[in-house]
MARLODREN-944929 format. One record per atom (N, C-alpha, C): residue number from 0; chain; atom name; x, y, z. Coordinates in steps of 0.02 Angstrom, whole numbers, plus 32768, in hexadecimal, padded with zeros to 4 digits. Example, Ala and Ser with C-alpha at 12.3 -4.5 7.8 and 13.67 -1.06 7.14 Angstrom:
REM MARLODREN-944929
<pt n="0" chain="A" atom="N" u="8294" v="7EE4" w="8186"/>
<pt n="0" chain="A" atom="CA" u="8267" v="7F1F" w="8186"/>
<pt n="0" chain="A" atom="C" u="8294" v="7F5B" w="8186"/>
<pt n="1" chain="A" atom="N" u="8282" v="7F90" w="8162"/>
<pt n="1" chain="A" atom="CA" u="82AC" v="7FCB" w="8165"/>
<pt n="1" chain="A" atom="C" u="8285" v="8002" w="818A"/>
//
This chain:
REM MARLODREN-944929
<pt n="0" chain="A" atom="N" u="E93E" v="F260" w="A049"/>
<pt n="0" chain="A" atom="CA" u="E92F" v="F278" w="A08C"/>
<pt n="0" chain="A" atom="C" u="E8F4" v="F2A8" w="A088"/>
<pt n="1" chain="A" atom="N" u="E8D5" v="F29D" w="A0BC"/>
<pt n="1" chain="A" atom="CA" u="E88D" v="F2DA" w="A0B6"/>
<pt n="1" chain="A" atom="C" u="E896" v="F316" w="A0E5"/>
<pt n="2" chain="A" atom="N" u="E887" v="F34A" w="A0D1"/>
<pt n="2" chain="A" atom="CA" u="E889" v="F377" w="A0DB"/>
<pt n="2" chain="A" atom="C" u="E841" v="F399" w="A108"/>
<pt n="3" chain="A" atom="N" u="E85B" v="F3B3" w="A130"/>
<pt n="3" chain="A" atom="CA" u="E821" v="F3E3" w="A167"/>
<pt n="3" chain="A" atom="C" u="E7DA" v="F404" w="A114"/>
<pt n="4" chain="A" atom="N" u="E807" v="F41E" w="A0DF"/>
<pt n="4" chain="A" atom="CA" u="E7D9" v="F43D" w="A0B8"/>
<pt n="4" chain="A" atom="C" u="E7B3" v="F40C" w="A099"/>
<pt n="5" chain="A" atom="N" u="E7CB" v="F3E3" w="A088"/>
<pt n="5" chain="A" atom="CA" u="E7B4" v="F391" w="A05F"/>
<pt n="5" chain="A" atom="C" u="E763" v="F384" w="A07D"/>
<pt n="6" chain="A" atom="N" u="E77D" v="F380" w="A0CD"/>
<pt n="6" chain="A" atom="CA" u="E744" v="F35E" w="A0F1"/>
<pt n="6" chain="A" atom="C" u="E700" v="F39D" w="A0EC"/>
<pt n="7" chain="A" atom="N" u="E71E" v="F3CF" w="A0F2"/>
<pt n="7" chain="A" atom="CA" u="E6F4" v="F40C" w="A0F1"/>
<pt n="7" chain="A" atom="C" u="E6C8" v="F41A" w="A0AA"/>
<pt n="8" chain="A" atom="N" u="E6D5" v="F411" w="A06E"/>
<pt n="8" chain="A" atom="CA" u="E6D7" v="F408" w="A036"/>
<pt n="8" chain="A" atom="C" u="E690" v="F3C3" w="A030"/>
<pt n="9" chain="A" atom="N" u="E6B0" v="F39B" w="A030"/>
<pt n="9" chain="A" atom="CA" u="E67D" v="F357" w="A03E"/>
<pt n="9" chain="A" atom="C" u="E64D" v="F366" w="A04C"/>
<pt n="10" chain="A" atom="N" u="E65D" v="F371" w="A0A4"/>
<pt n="10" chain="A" atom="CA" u="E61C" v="F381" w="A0CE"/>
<pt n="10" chain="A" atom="C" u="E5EB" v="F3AA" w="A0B2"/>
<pt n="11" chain="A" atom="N" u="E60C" v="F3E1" w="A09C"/>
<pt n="11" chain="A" atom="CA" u="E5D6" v="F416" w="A078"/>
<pt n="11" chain="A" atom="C" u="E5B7" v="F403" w="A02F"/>
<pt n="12" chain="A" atom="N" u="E5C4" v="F3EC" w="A020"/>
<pt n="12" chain="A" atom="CA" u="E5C1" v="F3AE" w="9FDB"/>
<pt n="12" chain="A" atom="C" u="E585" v="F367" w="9FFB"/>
<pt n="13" chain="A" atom="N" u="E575" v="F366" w="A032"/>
<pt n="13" chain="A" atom="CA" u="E54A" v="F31D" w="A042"/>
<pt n="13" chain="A" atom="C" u="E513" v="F36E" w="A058"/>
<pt n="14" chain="A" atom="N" u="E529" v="F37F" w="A07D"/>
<pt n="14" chain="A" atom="CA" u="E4F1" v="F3A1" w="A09D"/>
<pt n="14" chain="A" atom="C" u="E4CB" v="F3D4" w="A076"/>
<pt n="15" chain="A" atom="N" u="E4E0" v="F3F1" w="A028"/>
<pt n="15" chain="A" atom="CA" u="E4BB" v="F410" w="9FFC"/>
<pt n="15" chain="A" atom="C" u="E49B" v="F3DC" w="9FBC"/>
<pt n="16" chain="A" atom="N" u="E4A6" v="F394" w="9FCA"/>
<pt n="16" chain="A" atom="CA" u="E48E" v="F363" w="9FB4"/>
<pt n="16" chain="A" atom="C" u="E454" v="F34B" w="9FC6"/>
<pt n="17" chain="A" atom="N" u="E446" v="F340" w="A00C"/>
<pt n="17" chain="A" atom="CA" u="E423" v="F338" w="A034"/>
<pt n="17" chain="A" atom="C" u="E3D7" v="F365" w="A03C"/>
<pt n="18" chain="A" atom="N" u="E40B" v="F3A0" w="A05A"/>
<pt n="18" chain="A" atom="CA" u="E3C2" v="F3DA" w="A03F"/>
<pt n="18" chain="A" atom="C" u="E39D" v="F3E9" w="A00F"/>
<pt n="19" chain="A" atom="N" u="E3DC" v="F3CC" w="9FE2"/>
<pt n="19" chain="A" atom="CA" u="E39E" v="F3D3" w="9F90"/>
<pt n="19" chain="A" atom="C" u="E36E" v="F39B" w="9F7D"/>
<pt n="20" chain="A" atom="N" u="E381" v="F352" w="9FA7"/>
<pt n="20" chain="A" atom="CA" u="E367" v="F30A" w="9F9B"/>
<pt n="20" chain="A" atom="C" u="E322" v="F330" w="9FC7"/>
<pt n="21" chain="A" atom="N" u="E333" v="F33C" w="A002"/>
<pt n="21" chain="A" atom="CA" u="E2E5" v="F350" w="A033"/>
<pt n="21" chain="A" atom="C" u="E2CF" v="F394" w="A016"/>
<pt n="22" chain="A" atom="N" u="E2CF" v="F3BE" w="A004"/>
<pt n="22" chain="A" atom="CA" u="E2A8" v="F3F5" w="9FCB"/>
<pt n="22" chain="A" atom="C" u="E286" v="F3CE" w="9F8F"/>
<pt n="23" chain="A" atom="N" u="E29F" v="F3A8" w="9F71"/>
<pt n="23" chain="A" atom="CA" u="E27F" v="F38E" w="9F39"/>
<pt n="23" chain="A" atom="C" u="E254" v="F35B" w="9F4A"/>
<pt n="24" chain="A" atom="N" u="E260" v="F33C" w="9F9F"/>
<pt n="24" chain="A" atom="CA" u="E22B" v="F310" w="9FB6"/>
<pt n="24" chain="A" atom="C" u="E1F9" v="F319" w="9FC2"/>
<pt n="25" chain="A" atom="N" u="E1F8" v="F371" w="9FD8"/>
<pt n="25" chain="A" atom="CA" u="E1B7" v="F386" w="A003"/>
<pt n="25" chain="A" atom="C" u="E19A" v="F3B4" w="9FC0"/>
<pt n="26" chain="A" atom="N" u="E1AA" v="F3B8" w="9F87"/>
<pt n="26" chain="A" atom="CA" u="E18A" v="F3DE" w="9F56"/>
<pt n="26" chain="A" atom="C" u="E146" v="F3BE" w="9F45"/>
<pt n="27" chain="A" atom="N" u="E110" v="F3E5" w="9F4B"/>
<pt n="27" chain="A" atom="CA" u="E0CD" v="F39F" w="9F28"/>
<pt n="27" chain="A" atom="C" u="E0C6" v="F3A1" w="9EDD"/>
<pt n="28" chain="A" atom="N" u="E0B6" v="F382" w="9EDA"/>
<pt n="28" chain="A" atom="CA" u="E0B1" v="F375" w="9E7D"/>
<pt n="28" chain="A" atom="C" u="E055" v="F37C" w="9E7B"/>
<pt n="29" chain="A" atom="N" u="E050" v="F39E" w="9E45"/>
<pt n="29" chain="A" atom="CA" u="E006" v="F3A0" w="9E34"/>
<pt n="29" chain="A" atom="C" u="DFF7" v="F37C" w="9E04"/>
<pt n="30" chain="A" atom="N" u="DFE1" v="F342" w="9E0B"/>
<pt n="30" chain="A" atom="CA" u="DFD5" v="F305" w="9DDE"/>
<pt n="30" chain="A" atom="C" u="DFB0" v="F2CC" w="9E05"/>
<pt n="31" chain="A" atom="N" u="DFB2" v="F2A2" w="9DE3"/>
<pt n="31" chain="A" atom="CA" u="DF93" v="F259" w="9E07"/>
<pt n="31" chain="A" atom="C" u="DFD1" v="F224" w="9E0F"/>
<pt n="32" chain="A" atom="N" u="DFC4" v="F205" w="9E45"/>
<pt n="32" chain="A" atom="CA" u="E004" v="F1D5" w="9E52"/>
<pt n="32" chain="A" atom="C" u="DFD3" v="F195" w="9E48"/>
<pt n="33" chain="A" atom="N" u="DFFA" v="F166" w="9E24"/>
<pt n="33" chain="A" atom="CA" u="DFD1" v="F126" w="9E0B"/>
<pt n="33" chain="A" atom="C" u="E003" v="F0E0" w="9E27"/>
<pt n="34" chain="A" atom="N" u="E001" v="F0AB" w="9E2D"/>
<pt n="34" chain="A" atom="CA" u="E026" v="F07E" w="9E3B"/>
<pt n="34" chain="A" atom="C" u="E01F" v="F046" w="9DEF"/>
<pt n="35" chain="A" atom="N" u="E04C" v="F044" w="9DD1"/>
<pt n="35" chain="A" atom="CA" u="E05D" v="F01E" w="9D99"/>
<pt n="35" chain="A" atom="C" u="E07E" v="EFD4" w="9D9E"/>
<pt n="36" chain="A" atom="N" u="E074" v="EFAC" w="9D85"/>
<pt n="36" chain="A" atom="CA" u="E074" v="EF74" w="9D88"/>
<pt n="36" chain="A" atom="C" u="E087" v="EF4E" w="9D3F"/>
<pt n="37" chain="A" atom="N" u="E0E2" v="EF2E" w="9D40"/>
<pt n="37" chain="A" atom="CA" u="E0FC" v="EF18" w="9D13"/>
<pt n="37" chain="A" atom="C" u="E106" v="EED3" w="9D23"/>
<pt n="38" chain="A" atom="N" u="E103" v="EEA6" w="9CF5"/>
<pt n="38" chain="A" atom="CA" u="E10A" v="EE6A" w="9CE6"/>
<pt n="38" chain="A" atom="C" u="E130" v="EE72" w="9C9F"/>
<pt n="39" chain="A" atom="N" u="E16D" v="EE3E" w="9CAE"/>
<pt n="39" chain="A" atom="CA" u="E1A3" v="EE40" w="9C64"/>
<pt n="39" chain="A" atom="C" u="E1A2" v="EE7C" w="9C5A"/>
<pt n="40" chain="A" atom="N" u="E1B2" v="EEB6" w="9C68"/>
<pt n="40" chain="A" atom="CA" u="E1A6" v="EF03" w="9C5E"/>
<pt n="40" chain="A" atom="C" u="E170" v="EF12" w="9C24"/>
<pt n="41" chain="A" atom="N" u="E12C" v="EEF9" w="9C2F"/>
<pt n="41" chain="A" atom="CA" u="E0FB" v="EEFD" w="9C04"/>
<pt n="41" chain="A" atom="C" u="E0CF" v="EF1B" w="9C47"/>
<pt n="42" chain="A" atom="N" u="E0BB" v="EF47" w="9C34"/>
<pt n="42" chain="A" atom="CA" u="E07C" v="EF72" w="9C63"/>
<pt n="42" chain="A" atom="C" u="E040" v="EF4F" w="9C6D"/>
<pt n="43" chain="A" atom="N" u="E033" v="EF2A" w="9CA3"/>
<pt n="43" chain="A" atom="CA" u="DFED" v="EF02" w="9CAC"/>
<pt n="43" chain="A" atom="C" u="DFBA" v="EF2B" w="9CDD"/>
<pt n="44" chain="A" atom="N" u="DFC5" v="EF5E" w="9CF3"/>
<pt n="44" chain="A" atom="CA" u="DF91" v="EF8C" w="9D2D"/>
<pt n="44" chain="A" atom="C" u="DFA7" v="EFC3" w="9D2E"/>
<pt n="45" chain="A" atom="N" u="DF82" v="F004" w="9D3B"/>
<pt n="45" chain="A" atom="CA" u="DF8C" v="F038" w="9D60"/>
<pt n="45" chain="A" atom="C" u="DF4B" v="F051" w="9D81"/>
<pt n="46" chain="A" atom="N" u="DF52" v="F049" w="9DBA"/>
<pt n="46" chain="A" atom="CA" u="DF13" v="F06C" w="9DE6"/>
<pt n="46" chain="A" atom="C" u="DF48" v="F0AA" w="9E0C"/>
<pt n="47" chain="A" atom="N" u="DF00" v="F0C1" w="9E28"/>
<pt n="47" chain="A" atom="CA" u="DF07" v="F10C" w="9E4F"/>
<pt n="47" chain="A" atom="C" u="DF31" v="F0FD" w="9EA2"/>
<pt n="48" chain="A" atom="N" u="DF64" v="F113" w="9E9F"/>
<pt n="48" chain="A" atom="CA" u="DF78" v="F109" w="9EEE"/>
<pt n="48" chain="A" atom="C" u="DF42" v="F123" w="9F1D"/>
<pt n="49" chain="A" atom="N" u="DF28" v="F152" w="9EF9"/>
<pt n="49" chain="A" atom="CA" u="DEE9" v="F178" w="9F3C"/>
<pt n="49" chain="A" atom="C" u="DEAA" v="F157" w="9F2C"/>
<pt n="50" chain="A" atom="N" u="DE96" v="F13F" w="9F72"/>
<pt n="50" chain="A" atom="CA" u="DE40" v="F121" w="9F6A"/>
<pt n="50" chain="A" atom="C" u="DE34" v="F0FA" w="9F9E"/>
<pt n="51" chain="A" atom="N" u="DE0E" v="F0DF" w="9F82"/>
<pt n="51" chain="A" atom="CA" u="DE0A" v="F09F" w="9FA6"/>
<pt n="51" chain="A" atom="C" u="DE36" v="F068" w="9FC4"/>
<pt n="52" chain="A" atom="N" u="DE34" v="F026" w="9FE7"/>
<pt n="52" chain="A" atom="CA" u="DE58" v="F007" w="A008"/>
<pt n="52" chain="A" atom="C" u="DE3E" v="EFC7" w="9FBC"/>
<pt n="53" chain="A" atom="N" u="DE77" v="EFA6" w="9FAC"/>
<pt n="53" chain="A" atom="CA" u="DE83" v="EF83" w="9F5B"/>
<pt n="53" chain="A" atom="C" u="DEA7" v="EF55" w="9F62"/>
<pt n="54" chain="A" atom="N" u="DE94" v="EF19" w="9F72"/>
<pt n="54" chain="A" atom="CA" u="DEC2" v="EEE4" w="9F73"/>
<pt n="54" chain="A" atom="C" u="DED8" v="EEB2" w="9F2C"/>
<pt n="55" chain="A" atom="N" u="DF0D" v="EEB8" w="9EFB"/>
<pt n="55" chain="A" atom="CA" u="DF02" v="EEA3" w="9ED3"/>
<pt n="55" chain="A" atom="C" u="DF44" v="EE61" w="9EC7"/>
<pt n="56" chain="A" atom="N" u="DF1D" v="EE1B" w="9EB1"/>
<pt n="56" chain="A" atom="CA" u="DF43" v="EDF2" w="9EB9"/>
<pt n="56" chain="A" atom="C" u="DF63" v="EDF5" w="9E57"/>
<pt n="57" chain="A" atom="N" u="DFA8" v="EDD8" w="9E66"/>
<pt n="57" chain="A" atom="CA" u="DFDA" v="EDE6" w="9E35"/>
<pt n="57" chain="A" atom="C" u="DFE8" v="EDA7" w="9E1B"/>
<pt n="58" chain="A" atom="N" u="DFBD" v="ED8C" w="9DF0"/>
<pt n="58" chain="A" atom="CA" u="DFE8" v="ED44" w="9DC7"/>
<pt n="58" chain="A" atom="C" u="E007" v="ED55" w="9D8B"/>
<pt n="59" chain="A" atom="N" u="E051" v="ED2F" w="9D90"/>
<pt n="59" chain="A" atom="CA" u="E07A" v="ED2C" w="9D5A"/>
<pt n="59" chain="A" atom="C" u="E097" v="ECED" w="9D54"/>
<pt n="60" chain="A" atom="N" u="E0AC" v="ECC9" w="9D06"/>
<pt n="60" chain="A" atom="CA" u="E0BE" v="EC81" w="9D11"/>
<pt n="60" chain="A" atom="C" u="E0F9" v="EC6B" w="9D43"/>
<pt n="61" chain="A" atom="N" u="E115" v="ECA3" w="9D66"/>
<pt n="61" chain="A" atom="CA" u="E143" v="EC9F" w="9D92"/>
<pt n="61" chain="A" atom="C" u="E131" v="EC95" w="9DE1"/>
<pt n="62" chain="A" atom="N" u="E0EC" v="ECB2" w="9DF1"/>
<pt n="62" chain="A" atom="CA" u="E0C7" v="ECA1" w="9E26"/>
<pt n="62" chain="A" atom="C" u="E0A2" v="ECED" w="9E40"/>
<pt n="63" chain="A" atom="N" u="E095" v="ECDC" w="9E87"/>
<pt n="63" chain="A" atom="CA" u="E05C" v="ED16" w="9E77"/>
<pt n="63" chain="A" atom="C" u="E05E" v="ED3F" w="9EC6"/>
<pt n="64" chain="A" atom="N" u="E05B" v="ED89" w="9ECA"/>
<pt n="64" chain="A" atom="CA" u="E059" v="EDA7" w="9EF5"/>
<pt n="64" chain="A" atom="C" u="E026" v="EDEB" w="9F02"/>
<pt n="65" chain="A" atom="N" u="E022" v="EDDE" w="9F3D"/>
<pt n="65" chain="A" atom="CA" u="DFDC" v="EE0E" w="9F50"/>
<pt n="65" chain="A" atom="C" u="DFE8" v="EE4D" w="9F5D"/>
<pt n="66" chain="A" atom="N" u="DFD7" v="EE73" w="9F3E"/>
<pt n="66" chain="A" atom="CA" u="DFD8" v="EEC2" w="9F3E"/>
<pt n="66" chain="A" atom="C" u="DFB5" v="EEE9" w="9F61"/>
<pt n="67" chain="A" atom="N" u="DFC2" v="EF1C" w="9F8E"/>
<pt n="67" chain="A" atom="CA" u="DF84" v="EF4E" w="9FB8"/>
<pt n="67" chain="A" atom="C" u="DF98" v="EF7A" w="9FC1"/>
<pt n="68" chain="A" atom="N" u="DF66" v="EFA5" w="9F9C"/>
<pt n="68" chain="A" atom="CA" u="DF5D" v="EFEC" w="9F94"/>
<pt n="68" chain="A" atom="C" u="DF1F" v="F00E" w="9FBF"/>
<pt n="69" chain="A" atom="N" u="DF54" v="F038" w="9FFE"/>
<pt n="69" chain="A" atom="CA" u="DF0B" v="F05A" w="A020"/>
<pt n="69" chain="A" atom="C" u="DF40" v="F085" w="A056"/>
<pt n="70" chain="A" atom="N" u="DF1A" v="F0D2" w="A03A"/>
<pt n="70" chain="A" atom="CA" u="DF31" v="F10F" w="A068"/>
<pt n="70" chain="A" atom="C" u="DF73" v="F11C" w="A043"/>
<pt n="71" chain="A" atom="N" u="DF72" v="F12D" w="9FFF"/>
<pt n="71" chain="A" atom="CA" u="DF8E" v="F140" w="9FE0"/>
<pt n="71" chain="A" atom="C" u="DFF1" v="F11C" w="9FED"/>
<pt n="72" chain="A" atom="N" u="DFE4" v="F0D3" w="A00B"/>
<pt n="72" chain="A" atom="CA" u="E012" v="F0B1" w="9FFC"/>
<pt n="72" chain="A" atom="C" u="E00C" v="F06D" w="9FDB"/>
<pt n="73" chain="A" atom="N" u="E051" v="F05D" w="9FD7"/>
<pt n="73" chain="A" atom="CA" u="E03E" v="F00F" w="9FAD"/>
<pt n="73" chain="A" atom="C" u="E086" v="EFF3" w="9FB7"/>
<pt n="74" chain="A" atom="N" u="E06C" v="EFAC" w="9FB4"/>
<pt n="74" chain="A" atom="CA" u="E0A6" v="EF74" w="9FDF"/>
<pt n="74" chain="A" atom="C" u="E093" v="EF28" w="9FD9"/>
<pt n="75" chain="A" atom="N" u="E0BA" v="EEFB" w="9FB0"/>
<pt n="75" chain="A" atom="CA" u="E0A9" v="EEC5" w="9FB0"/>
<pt n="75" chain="A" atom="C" u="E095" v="EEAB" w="A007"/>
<pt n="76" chain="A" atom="N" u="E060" v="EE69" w="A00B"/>
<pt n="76" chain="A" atom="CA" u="E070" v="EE56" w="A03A"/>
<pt n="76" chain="A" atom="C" u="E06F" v="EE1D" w="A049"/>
<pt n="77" chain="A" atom="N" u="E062" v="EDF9" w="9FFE"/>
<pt n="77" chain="A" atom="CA" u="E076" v="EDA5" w="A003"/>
<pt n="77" chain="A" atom="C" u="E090" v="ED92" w="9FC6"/>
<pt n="78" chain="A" atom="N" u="E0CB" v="ED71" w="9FBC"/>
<pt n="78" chain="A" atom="CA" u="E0E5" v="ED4B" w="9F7F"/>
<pt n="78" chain="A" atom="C" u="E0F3" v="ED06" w="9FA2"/>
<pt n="79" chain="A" atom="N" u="E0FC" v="ECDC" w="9F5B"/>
<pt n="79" chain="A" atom="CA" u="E108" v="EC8C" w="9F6B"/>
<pt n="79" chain="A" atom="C" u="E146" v="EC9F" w="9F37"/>
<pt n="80" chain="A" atom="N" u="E17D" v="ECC8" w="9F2C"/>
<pt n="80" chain="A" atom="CA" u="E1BF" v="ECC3" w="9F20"/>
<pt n="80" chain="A" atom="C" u="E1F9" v="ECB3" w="9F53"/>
<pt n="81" chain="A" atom="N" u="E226" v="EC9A" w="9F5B"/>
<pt n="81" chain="A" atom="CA" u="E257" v="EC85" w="9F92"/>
<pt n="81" chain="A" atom="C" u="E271" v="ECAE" w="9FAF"/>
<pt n="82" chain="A" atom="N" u="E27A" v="ECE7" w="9F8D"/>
<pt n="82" chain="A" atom="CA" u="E29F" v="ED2B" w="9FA4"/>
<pt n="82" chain="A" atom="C" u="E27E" v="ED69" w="9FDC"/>
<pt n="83" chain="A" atom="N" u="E237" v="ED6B" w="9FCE"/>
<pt n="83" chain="A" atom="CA" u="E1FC" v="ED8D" w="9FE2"/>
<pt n="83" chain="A" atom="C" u="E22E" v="EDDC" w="A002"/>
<pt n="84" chain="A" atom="N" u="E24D" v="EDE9" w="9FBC"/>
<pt n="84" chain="A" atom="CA" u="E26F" v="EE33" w="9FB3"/>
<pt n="84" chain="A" atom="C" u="E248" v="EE4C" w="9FB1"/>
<pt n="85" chain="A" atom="N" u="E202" v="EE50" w="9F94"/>
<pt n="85" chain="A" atom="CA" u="E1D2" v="EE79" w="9F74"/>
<pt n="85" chain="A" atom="C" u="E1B6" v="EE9C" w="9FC2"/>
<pt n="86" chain="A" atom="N" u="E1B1" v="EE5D" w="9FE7"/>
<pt n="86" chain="A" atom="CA" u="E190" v="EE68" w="A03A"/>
<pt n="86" chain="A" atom="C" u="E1B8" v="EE9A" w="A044"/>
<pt n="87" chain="A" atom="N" u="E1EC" v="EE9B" w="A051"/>
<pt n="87" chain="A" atom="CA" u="E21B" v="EEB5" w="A07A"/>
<pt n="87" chain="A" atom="C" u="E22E" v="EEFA" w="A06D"/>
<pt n="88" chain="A" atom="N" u="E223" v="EF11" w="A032"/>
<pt n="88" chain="A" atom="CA" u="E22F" v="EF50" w="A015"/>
<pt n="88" chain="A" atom="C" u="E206" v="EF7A" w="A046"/>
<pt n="89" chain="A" atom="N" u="E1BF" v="EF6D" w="A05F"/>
<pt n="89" chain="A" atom="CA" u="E196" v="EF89" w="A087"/>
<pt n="89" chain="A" atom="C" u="E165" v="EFC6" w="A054"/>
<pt n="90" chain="A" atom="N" u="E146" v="EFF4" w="A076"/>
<pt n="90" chain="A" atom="CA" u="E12B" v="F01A" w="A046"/>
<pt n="90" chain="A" atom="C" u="E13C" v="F045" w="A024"/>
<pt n="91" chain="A" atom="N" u="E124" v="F05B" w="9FE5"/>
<pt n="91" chain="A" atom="CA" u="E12F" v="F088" w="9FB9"/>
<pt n="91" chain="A" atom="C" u="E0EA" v="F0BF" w="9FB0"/>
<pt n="92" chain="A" atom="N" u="E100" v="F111" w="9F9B"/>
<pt n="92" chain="A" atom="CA" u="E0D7" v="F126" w="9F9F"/>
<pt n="92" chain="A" atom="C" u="E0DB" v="F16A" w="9F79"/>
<pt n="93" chain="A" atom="N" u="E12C" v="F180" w="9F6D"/>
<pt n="93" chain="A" atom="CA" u="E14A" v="F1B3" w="9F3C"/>
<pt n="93" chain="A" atom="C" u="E150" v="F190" w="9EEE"/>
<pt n="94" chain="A" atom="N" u="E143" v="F1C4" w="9EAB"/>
<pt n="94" chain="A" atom="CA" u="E159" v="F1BC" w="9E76"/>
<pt n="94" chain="A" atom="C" u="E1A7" v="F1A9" w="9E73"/>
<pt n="95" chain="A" atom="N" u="E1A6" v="F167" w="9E52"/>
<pt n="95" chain="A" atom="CA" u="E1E5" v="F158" w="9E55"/>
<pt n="95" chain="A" atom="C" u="E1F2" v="F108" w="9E6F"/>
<pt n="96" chain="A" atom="N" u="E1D4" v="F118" w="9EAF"/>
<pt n="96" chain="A" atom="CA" u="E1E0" v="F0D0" w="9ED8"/>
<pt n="96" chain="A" atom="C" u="E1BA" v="F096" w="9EC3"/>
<pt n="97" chain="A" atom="N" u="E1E8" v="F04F" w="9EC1"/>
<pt n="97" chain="A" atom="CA" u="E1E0" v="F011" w="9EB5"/>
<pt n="97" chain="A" atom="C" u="E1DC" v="EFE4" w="9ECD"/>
<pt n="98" chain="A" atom="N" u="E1C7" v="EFB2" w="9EC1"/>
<pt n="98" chain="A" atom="CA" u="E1C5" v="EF69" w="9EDD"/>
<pt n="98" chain="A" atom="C" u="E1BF" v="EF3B" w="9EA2"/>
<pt n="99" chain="A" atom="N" u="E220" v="EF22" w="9EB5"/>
<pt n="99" chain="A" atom="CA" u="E225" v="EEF0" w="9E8D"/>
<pt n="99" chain="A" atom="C" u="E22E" v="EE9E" w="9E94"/>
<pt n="100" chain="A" atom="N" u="E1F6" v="EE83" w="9E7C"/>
<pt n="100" chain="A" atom="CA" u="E204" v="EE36" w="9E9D"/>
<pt n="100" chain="A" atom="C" u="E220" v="EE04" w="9E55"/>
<pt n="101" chain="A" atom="N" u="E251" v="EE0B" w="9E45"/>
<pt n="101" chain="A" atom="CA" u="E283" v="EDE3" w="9E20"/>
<pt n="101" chain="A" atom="C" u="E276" v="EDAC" w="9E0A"/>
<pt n="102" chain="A" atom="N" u="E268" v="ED7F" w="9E37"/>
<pt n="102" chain="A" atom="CA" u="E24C" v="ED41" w="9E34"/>
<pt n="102" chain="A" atom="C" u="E20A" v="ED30" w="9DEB"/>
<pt n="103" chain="A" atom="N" u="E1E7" v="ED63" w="9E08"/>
<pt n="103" chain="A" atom="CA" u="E199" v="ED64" w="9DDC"/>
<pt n="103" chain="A" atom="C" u="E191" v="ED93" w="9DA0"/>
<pt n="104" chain="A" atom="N" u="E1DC" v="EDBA" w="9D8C"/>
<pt n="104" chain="A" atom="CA" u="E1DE" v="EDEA" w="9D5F"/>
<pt n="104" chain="A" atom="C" u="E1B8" v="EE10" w="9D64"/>
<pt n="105" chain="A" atom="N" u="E1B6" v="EE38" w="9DAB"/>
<pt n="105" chain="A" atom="CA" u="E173" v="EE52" w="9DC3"/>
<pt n="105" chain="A" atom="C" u="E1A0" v="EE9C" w="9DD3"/>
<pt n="106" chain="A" atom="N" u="E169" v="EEE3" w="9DC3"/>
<pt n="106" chain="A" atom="CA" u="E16F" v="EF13" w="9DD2"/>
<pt n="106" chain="A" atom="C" u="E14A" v="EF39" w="9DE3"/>
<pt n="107" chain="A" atom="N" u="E141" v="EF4B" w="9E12"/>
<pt n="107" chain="A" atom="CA" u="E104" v="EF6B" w="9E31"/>
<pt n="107" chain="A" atom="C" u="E126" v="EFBE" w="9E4F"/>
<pt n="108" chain="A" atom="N" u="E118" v="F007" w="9E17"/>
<pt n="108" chain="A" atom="CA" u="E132" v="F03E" w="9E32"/>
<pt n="108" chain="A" atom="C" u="E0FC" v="F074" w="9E1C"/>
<pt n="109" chain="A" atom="N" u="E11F" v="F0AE" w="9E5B"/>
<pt n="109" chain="A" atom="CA" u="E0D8" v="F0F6" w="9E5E"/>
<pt n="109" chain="A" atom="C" u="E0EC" v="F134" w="9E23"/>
<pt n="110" chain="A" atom="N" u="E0CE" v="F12E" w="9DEC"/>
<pt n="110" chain="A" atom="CA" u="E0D5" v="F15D" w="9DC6"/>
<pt n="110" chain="A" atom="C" u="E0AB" v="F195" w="9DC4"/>
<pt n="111" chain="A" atom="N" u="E0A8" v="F1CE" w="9DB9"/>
<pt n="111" chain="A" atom="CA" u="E087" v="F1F8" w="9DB7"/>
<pt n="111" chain="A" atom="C" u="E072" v="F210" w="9D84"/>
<pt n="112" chain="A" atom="N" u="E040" v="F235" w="9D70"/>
<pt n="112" chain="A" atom="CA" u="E021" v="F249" w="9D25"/>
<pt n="112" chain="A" atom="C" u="E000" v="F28C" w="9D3C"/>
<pt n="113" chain="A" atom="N" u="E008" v="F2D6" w="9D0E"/>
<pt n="113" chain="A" atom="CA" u="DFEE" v="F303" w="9D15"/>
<pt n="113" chain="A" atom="C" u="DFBC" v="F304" w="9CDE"/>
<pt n="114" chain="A" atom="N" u="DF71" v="F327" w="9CE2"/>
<pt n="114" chain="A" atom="CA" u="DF41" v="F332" w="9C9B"/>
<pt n="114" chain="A" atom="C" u="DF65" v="F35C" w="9C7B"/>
<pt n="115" chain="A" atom="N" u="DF6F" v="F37E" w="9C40"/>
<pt n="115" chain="A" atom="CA" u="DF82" v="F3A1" w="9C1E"/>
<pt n="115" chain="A" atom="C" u="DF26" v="F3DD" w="9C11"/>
<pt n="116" chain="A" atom="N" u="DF25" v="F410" w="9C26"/>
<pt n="116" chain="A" atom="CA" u="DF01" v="F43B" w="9C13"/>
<pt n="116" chain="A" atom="C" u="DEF1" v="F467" w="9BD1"/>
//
């Protein structure tokens, strides 16, 4: 049976979860954010998320999907896989975030790199 304190407990438990997920969202990182690009988890690209507008097409013996990078986001926006998960994920633009299209053993995610001084 749950208890009046249980729920109170929880609640305060999601909601000091939460505030710490959005504090650590809005922290900036002083580094460069790059968009990396795996095939068979073998590293085939990393360009600069910031720049220019970069359309880069993706062949793998699995098939091939078009990549675009511009305004410091990035988002598949054409595959010839059946699933077109990769589409659907929509954009990415934080360290961390991915796009994975399964099909093509394809990985396309925003890592970040600081210079060391």
């Amino acid at each position: 049976m749950i208890r009046k304190t249980d729920i109170i407990i929880i609640s305060i438990i999601i909601v000091v979860s939460l505030l710490f997920s959005f504090i650590l969202y809005l922290i900036p990182f002083e580094g460069e954010y790059f968009v990396t690009v795996y095939i068979d988890g073998d590293l085939v690209e990393r360009l600069p998320l910031e720049g220019d507008y970069q359309q880069i097409d993706i062949e793998t013996q699995y098939g091939t999907n078009l990549l675009i990078i511009s305004e410091g986001n990035a988002f598949i926006y054409q595959s010839n896989c059946n699933t077109k998960s990769c589409i659907s994920r929509g954009i990415i633009n934080r360290p961390g975030a991915m796009i994975i299209c399964a099909p093509h053993n394809l990985v396309v995610k925003i890592e970040s790199f600081k210079e060391e001084k």
